[in-house]
MARMAR-239154 format. One record per residue (C-alpha): x, y negated, z. Coordinates in Angstrom, 1 decimal. Example, Ala and Ser with C-alpha at 12.3 -4.5 7.8 and 13.67 -1.06 7.14 Angstrom:
<pts>
      c1      c2      c3
    12.3     4.5     7.8
    13.7     1.1     7.1
</pts>
This chain:
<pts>
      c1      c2      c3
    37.3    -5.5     5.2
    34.4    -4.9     2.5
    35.1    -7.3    -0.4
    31.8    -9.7    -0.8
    29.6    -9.2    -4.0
    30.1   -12.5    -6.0
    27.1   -11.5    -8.2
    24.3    -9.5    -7.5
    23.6    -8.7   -11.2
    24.7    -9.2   -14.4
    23.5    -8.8   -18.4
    25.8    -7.6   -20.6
    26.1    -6.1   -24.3
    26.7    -2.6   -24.4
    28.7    -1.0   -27.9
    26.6     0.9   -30.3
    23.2    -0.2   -28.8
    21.1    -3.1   -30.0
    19.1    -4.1   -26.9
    20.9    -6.0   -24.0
    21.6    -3.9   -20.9
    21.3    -5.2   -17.0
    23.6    -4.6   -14.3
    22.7    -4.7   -10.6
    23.2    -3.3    -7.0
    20.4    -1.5    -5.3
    19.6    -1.5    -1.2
    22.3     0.6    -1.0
    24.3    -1.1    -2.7
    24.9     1.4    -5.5
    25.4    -0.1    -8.7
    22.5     0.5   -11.1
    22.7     0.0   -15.3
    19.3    -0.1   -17.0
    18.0    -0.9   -20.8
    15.9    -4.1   -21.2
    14.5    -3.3   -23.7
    14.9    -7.0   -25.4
    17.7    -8.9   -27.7
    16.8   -12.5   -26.2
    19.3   -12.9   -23.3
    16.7   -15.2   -21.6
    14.1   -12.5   -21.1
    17.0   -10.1   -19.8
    17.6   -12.5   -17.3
    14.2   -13.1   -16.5
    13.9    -8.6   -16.1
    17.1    -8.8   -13.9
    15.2   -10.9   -11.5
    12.0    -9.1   -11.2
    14.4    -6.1   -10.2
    16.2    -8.4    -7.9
    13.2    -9.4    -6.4
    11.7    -5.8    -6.4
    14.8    -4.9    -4.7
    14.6    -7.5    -1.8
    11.2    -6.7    -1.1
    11.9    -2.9    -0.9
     9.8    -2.3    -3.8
    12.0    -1.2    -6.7
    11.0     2.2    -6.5
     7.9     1.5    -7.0
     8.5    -0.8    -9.5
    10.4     1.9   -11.4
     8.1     4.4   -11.2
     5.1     2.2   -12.2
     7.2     0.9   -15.8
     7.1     4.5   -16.5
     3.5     4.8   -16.4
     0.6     3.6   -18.8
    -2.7     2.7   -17.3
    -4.4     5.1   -20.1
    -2.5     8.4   -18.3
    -3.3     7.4   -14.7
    -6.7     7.0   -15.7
    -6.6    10.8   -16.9
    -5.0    11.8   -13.8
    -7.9     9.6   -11.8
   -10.7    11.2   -13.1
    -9.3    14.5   -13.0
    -8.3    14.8    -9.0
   -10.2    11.9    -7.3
   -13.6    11.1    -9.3
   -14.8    14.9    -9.1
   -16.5    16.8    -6.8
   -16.1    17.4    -4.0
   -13.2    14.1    -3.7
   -16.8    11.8    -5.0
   -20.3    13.4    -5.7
   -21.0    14.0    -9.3
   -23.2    10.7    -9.3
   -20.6     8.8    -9.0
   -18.1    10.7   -11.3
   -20.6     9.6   -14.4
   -20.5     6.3   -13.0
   -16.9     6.2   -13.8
   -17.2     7.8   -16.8
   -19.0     5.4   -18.2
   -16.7     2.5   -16.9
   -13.3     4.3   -17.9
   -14.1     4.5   -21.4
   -14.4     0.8   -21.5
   -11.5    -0.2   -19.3
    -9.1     2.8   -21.5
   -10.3     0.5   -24.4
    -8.5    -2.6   -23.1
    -5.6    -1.8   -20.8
    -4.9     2.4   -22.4
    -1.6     1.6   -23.4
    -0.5    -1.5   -21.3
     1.9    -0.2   -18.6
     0.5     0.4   -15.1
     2.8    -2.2   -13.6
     2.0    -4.7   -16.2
    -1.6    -5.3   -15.5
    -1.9    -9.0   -13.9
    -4.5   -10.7   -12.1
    -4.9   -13.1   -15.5
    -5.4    -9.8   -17.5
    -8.5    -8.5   -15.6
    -9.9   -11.9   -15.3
    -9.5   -11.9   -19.6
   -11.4    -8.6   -19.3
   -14.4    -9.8   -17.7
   -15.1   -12.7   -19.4
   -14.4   -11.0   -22.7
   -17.2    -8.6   -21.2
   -19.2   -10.7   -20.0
   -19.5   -12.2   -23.4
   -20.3    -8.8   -25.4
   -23.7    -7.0   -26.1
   -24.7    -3.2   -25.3
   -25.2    -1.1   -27.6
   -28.3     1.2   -28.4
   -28.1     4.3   -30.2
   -30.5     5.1   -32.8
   -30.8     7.3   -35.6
   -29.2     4.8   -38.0
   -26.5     4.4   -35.8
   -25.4     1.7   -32.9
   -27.2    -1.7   -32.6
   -26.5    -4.5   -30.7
   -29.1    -5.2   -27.7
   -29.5    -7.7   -25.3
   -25.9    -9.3   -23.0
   -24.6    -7.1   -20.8
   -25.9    -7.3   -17.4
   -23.1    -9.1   -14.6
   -23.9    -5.8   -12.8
   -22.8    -4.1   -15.2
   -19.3    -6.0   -15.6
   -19.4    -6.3   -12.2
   -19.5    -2.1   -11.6
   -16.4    -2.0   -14.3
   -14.7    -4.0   -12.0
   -15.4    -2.1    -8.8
   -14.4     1.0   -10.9
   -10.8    -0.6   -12.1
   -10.5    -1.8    -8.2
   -11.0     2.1    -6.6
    -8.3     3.5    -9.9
    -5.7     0.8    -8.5
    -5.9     1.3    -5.0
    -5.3     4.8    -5.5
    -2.2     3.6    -7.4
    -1.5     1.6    -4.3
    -1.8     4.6    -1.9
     0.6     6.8    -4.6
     3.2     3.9    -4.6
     3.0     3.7    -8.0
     2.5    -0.3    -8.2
     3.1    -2.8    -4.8
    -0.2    -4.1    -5.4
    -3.7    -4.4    -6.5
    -4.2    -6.9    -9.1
    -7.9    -6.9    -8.6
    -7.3    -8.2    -5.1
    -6.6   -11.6    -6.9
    -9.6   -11.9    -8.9
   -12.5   -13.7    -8.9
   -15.3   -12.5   -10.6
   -16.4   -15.3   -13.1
   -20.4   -15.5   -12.5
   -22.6   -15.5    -9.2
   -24.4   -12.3    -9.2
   -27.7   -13.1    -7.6
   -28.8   -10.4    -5.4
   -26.2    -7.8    -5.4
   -25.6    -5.8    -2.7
   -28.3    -7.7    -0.4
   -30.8    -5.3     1.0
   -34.0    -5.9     1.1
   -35.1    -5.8     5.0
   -38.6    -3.9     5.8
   -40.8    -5.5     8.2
   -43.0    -3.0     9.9
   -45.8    -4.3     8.4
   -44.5    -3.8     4.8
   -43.9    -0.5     5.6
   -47.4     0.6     7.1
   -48.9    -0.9     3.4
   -46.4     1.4     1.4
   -47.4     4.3     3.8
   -51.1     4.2     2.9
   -50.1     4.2    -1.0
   -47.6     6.7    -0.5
   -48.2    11.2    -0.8
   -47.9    12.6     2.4
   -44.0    13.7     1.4
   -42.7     9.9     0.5
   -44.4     8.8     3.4
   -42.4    10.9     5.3
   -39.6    10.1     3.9
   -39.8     6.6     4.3
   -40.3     7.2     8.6
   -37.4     9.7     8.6
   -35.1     7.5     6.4
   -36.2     4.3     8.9
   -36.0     6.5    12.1
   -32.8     8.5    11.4
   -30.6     6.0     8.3
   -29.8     9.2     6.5
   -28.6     8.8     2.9
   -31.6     9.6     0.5
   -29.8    12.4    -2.5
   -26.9    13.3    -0.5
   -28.3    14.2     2.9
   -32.1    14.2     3.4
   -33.4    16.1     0.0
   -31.1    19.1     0.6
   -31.8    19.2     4.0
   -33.0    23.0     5.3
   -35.4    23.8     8.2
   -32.5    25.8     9.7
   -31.1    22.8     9.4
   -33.7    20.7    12.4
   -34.0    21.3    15.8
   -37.5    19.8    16.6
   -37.3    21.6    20.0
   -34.2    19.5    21.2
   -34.3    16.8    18.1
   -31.3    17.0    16.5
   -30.7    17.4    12.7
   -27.7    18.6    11.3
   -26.2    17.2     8.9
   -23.4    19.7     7.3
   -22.4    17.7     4.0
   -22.2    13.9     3.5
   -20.7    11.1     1.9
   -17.7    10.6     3.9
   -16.2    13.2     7.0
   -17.9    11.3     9.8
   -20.9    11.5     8.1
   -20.8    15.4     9.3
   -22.5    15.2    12.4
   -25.5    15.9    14.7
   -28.0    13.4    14.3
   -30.6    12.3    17.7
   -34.5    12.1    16.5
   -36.8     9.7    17.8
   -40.4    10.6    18.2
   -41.6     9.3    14.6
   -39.0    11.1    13.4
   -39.4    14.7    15.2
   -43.2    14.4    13.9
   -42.1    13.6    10.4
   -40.0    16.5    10.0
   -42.9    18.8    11.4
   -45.2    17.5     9.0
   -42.8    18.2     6.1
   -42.3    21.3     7.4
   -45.8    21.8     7.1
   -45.7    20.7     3.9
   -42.9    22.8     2.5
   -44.6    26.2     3.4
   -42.2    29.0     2.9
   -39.3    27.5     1.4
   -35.9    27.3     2.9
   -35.7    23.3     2.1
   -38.0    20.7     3.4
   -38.4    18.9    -0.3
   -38.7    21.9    -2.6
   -38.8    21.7    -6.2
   -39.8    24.4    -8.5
   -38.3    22.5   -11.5
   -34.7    21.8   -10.0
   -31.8    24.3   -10.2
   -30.8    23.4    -7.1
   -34.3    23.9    -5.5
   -34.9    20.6    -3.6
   -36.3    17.6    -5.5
   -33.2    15.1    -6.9
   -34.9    12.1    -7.5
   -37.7    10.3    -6.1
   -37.6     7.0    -8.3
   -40.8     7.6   -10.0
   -42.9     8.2    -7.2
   -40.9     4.9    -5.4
   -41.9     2.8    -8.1
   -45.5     3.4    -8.0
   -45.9     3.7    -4.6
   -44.8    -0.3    -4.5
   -46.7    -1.0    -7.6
   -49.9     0.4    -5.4
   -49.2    -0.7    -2.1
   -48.7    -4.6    -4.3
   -44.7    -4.9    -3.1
   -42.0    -6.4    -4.8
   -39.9    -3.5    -6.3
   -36.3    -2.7    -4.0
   -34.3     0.2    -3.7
   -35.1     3.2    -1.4
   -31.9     3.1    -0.5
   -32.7    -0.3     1.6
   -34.2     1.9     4.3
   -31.0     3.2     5.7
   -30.2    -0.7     5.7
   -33.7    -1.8     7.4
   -32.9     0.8     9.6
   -29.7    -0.5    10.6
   -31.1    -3.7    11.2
   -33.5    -2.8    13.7
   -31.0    -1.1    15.6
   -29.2    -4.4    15.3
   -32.1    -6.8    16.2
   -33.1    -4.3    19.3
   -30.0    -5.3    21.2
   -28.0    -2.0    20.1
   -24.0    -3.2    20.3
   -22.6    -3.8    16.5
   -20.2    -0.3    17.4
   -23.0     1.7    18.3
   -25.0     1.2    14.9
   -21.7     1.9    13.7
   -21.8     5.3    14.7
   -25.2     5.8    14.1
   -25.0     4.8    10.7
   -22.1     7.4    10.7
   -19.6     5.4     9.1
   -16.0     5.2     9.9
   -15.3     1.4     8.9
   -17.3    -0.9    10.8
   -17.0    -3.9     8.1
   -19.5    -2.0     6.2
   -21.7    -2.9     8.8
   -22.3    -6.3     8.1
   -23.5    -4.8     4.4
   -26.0    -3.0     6.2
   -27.0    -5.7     8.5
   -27.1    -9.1     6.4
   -30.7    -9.1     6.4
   -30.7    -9.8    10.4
   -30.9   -14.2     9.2
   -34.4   -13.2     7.8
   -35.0   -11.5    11.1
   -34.1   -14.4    13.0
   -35.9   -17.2    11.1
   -39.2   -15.2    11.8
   -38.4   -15.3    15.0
   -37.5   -19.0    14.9
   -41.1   -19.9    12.7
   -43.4   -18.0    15.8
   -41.6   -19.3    18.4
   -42.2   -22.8    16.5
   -45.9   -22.2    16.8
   -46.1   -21.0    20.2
   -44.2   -24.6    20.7
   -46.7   -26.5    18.6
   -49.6   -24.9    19.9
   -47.9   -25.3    23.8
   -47.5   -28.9    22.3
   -51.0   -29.5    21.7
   -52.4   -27.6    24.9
   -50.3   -30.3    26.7
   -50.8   -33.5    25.5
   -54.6   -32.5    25.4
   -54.7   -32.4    29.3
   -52.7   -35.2    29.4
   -54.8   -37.8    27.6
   -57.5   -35.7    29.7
   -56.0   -36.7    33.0
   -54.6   -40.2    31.5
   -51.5   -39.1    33.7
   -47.6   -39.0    32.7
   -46.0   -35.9    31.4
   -42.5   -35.2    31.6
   -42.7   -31.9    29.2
   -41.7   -32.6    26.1
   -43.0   -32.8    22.6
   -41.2   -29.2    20.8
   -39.1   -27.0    22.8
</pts>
């Protein structure tokens, strides 16, 4: 019969070295001695249980492999095999460029397992509290407080470097997934919703190749840069209306892609448009040879057509929502929106309570005016009615 452990751990001195040493059985039970690292007995103790605990929760591995790892040479490994193409689009590689070299600044040579909760909260507020800074030709100036969006996108950044972590089993867990981001960002991520209306007044300020944009983007939900401007006319198949799409933001995003009507005539008239080139929105000035960037022309198409400024992107979301609002089930828009987690729906989609209080406001007159109608021929008749005042 096995003799039973009295202790599962112990902290001892060991000769010749000056930091206290810890003692302990693993799942195993294979006796493991480590350094702490520390002369005060109490924080020994207070190691030997965080490796008792690590142990119980089949974590110590982790745990160990984490300690040996600082947050600055993750962040190198990061950006070198899953911010670059063709892992994320180069986009969103300078993104996190710009957000590493302020997160490297704060955490470089904490530990990757030391990073708390408490120490990204610290973070934000700390940044939340600085200034950006403008280059000039004397030099950096302070400008105006940095945006929440911009704190905000840091923290999205830190969040995608740790889950990676996760995923490698170098930490047990996010600590972004216990933060709480310290101010209400008005606004962000909320897409603006296009009523059909709205969009008929952009289309009359628009050039003939936004305007078709904006009906392919609202009749189809591709992505703007990644999938519509490189888009080639081997690429559409008016005769059977499909488009292919061959490179996109995520795998299912790789598909074939049904046209409605608006949108078969769309493409025609951009092919029209296009003349001889291979793309459908050719650029001259581009090395790739299809236009990149179509902010310019967005702005002052709103400034003309008198609407208040939102993203282009916000198409692929109006579009979304009108699938929605027509009846089309939640796992069908989905797929259409060719995405393979279906809570990024509801992102897409949130603009369906602006949809339904319209609804709710007509059907309020149709009441009233019903309303009116009847007690009208009521006083008329000098009769009782049993319909009553509002439905």
């Amino acid at each position: 019969m096995a003799r039973p452990i009295e202790k599962d751990g112990v902290v001892f001195r060991r000769e010749g070295t000056k930091f206290l040493w810890m003692r302990y059985r693993d799942k195993d039970g294979i006796y493991r001695r480590e350094s702490t690292i520390t002369e005060d007995r109490q924080e020994a103790l207070r190691k030997l249980r965080l490796r008792l605990d690590a142990r119980d929760q089949n974590v110590l591995e982790i745990v160990r492999r984490g300690e040996s790892l600082s947050f600055g040479q993750w962040v190198d490994t990061f950006m070198e095999n899953y911010s670059k193409p063709p892992y994320r689009t180069q986009k969103t590689h300078v993104a996190n460029l710009r957000a590493v070299k302020n997160l490297k600044a704060a955490f470089v040579t904490r530990k990757l397992l030391d990073i708390s909760p408490d120490d990204v909260e610290s973070y934000l507020r700390k940044r939340m509290c600085q200034r950006a800074l403008i280059k000039t030709a004397l030099g950096y100036r302070e400008g105006r407080p940095l945006k929440p969006a911009t704190v905000h996108q840091e923290l999205r950044v830190l969040r995608r470097i740790l889950n990676i972590a996760v995923r490698k089993r170098l930490i047990p867990s996010n600590p972004c997934s216990g933060v709480e981001f310290p101010v209400a960002i008005r606004g962000l991520f909320r897409p603006h919703y296009v009523t059909w209306s709205e969009q008929q007044r952009i289309e009359r300020h628009a050039p003939a190749h936004l305007r078709n944009v904006v009906r392919i983007i609202t009749e189809t939900g591709l992505r703007v840069y990644k999938e519509l401007m490189p888009v080639t006319k081997e690429q559409v198949d008016l005769a059977n209306s499909v488009l292919w799409i061959p490179d996109s933001k995520t795998p299912t995003g790789v598909a074939e892609l049904p046209l409605t009507a608006m949108a078969v005539q769309a493409l025609r008239d951009q092919m029209a448009l296009a003349g001889s080139s291979d793309y459908l929105f050719p650029s001259e000035e581009s090395a790739t040879g299809y236009q990149r960037s179509l902010r310019t022309v967005w702005r002052l198409t709103l400034r003309r057509a008198k609407v208040p400024y939102f993203r282009l992107y916000d198409l692929r979301s109006t579009y979304a929502t009108r699938l929605s609002a027509g009846g089309v089930a939640d796992e069908w828009v989905t797929q259409l929106l060719r995405q393979s987690d279906s809570k990024v729906f509801k992102k897409y989609s949130q603009m369906k309570l602006r949809m339904q209080r319209e609804a709710l406001e007509k059907m309020n007159r149709q009441a009233n005016e019903m309303t009116m109608e009847v007690t009208t021929a009521v006083q008329e008749s000098g009769s009782l009615c049993t319909v009553p005042a509002q439905f």
